[in-house]
C-alpha positions as CSV (number, residue, x, y, z in Angstrom):
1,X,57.7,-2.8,-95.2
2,X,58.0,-1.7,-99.0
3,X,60.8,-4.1,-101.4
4,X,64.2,-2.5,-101.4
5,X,67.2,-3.6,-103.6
6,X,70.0,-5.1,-101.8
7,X,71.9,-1.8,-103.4
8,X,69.4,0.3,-101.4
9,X,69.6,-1.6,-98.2
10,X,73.1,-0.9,-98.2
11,X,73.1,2.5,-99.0
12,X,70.1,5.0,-99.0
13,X,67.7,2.8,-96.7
14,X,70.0,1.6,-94.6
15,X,68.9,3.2,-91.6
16,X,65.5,3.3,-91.8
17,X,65.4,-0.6,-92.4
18,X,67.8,-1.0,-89.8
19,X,65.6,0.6,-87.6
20,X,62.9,-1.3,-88.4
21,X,64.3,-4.8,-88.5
22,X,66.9,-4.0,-85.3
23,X,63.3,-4.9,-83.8
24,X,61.5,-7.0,-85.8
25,X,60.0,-10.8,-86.0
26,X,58.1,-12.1,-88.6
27,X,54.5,-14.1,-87.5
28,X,56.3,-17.5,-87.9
29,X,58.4,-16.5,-84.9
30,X,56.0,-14.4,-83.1
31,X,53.5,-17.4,-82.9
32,X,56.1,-19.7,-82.1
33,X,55.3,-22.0,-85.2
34,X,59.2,-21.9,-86.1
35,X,60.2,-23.5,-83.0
36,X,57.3,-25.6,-82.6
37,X,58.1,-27.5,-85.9
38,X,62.0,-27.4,-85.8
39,X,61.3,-29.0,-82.3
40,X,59.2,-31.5,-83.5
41,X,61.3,-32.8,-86.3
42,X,64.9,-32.5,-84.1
43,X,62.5,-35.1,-81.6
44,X,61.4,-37.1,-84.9
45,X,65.1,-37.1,-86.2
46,X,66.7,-38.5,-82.6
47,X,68.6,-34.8,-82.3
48,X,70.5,-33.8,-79.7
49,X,69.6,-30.4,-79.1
50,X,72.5,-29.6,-77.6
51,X,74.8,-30.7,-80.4
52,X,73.3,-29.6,-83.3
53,X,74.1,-26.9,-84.9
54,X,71.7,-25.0,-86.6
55,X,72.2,-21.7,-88.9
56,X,69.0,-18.9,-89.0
57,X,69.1,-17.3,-91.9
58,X,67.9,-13.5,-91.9
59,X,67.6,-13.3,-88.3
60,X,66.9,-9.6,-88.1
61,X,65.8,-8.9,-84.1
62,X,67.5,-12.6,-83.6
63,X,63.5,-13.5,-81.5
64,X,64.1,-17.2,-83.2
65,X,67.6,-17.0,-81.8
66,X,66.2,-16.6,-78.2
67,X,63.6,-19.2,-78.7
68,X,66.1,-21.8,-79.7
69,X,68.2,-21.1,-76.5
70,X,65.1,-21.5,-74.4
71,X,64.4,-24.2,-76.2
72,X,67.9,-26.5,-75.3
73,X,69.8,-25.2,-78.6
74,X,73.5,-24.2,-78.0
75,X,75.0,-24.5,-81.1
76,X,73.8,-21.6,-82.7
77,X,75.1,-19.3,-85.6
78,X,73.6,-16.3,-87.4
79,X,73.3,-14.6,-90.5
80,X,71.5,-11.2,-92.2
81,X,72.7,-8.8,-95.1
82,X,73.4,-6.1,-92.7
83,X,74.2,-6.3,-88.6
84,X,70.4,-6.1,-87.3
85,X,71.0,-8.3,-84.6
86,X,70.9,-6.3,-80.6
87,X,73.7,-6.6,-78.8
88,X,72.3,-8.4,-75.8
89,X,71.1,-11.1,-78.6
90,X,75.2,-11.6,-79.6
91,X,76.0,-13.5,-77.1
92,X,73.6,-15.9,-77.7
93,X,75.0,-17.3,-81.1
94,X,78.8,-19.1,-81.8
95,X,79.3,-16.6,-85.4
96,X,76.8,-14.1,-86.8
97,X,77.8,-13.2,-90.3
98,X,76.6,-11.0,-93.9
99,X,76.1,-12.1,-97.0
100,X,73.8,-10.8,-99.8
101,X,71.7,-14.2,-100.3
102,X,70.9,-13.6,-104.4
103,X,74.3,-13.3,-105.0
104,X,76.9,-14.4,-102.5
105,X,78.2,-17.7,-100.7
106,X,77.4,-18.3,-97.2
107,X,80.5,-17.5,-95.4
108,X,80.5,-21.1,-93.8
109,X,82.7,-24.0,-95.5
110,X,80.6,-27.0,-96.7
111,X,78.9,-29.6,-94.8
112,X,79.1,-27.6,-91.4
113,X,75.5,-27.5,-89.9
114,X,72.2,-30.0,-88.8
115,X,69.7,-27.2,-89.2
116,X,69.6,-24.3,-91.8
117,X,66.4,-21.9,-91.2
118,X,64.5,-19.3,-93.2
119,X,61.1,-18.1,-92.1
120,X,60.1,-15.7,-94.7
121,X,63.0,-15.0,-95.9
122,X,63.2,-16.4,-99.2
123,X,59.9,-14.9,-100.9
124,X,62.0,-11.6,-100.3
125,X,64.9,-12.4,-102.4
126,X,65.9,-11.6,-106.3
127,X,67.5,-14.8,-106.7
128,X,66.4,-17.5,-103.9
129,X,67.8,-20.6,-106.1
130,X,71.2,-19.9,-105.4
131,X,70.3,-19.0,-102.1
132,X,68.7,-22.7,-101.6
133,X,71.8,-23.9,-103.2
134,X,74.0,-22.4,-101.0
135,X,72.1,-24.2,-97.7
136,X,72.7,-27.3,-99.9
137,X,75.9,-26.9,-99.7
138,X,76.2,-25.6,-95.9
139,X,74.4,-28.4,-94.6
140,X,75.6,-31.5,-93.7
141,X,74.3,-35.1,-95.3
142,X,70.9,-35.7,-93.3
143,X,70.6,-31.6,-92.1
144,X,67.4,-30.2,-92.7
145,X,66.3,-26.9,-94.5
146,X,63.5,-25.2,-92.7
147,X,62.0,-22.6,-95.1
148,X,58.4,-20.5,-95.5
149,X,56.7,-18.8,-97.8
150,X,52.9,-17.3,-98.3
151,X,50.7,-19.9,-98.5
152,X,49.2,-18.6,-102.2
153,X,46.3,-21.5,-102.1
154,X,44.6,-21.1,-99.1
155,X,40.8,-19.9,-99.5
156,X,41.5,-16.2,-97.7
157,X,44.8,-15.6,-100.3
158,X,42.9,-17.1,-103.5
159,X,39.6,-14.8,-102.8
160,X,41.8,-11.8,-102.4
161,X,43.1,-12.6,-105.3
162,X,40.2,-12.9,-107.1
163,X,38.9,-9.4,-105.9
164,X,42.4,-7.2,-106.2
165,X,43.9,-9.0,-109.1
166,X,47.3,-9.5,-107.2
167,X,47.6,-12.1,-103.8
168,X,47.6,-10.3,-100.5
169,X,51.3,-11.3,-99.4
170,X,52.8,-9.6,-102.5
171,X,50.4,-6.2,-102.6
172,X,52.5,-3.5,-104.0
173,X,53.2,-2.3,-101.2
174,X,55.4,-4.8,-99.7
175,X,58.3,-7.0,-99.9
176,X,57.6,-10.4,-101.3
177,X,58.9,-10.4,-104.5
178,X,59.5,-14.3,-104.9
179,X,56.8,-16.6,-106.0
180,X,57.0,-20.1,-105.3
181,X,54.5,-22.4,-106.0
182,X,54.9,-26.5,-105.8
183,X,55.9,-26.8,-109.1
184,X,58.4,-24.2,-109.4
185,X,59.6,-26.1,-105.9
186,X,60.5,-29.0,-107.3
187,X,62.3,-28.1,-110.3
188,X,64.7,-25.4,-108.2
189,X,64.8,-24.8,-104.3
190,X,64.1,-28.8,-103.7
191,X,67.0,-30.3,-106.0
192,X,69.2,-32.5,-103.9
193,X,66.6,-32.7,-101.6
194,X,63.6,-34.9,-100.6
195,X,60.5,-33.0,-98.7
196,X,60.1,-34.3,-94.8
197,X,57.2,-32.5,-94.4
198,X,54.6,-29.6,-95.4
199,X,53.9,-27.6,-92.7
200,X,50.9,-24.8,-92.3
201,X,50.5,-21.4,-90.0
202,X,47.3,-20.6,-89.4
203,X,47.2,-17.3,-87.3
204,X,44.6,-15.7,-85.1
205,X,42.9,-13.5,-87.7
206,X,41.4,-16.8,-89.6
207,X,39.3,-16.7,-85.8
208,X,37.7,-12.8,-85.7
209,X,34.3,-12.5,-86.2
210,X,31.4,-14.8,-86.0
211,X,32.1,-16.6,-89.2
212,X,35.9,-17.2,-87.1
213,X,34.4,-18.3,-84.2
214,X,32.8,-20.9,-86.3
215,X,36.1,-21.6,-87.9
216,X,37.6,-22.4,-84.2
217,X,35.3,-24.5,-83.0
218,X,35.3,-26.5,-85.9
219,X,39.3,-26.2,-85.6
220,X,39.6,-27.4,-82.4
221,X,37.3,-30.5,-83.0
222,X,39.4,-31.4,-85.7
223,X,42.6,-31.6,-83.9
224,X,40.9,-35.1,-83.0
225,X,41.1,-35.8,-86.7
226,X,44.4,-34.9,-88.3
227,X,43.7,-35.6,-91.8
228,X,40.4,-33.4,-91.6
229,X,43.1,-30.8,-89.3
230,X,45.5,-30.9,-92.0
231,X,43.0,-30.0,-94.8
232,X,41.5,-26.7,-92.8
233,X,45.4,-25.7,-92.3
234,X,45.8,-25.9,-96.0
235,X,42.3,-24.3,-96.5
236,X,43.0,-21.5,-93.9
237,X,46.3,-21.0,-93.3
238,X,48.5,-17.4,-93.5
239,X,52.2,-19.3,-94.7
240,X,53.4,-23.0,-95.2
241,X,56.5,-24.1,-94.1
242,X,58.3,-27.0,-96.1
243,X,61.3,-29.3,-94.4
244,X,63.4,-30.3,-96.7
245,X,66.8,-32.7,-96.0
246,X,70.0,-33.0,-97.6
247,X,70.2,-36.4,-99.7
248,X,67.6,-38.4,-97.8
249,X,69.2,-39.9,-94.3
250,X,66.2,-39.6,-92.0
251,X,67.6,-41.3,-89.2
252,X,70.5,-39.0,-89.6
253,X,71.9,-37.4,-86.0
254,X,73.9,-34.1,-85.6
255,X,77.3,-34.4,-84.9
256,X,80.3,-31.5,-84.3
């Protein structure tokens, strides 16, 4: 889908995008890396699923909010610029509210949730620093930020790159408009904040062809391995995911 202001979401695209989004999921949800690592980290962090209360950000079709159900999360709440969400998804979440992430608050008071989740939301926004300031603020001492963004540096983004003059994931023709590399990380979005963990999605396309069947059985022998795994997700993979948590309490556990 082509970049559109939030002026022109509102107004003269606003229901061809709702359209599209009313039924949309992004590949972190579709591949069920979103839930895989929130799971892992709630198990790492002694959660209780059924207490903590976790926030997605830009749910659109609400697919993550159906996954977190399955998944033993109750405590759920919502949030998009515009109502995407189905109404058989509704039920399904405690609030779902709008807010403009460049320029508004979070309609939540401080300190109220565990989790705060974005997958790929924040490469598409004008102004994702007050965005990431905003979960700061949302998020309780010891919650955790869950956030992705194109992984620029793997070998597939760096050689396109290199051929078109412009990375894949922000072609003119779509809507990443935020660039985030490590460095620019650390001085902004991570700011009261220390990083859990660095997370990579490596989808199915890495795999087509001969040269990917290669890459998968070389893939699947170093799952035996995980430093060597770790360095062909980073060498391969389609988006990273970083966990981030409010003013370092790592044994932290959700409360109401």
């Amino acid at each position: 889908m082509k970049y559109f202001t939030a002026e022109e979401l509102k107004g003269s695209h606003r229901e061809e995008v709702s359209a599209k989004l009313k039924n949309c999921a992004g590949k972190n949800v579709r591949y069920n890396f979103g839930i895989d690592v929130l799971n892992s980290y709630a198990k790492s962090l002694g959660w209780r699923k059924e207490e903590a209360k976790v926030l997605d950000l830009g749910t659109a079709s609400g697919l993550f909010l159906q996954q977190l159900t399955e998944a033993g999360f109750k405590n759920l709440y919502a949030h998009d610029i515009l109502e995407y969400l189905p109404a058989e998804v509704k039920p399904l979440v405690k609030e779902y509210k709008l807010a403009e992430l460049s320029t508004e608050k979070l309609p939540w008071p401080d300190n109220t949730f565990d989790a705060v989740t974005a997958w790929c939301v924040i490469p598409h926004l004008e102004n994702p620093f007050h965005a990431s300031r905003e979960v700061n603020r949302v998020l309780k001492t010891g919650g955790i930020f869950l956030f992705t963004t194109p992984h620029v540096l793997s070998r597939p983004s760096i050689d396109f790159l290199m051929h078109k003059g412009y990375f894949a994931s922000y072609r003119p023709e779509n809507n990443h408009i935020a660039l985030l590399p490590k460095g620019i990380l650390e001085k902004t979005i991570f700011r009261g904040f220390r990083v859990l963990g660095t997370e990579y999605l490596v989808t199915p396309k890495v795999f087509r062809g001969w040269k990917g069947k290669l890459r998968e059985i070389v893939f699947r022998i170093a799952k035996k391995f995980p430093k060597l795994e770790q360095a062909l997700k980073y060498r391969w993979a389609y988006n990273v995911c970083y966990v981030i948590q409010k003013d370092s309490s790592p044994s932290a556990t959700p409360t109401e």
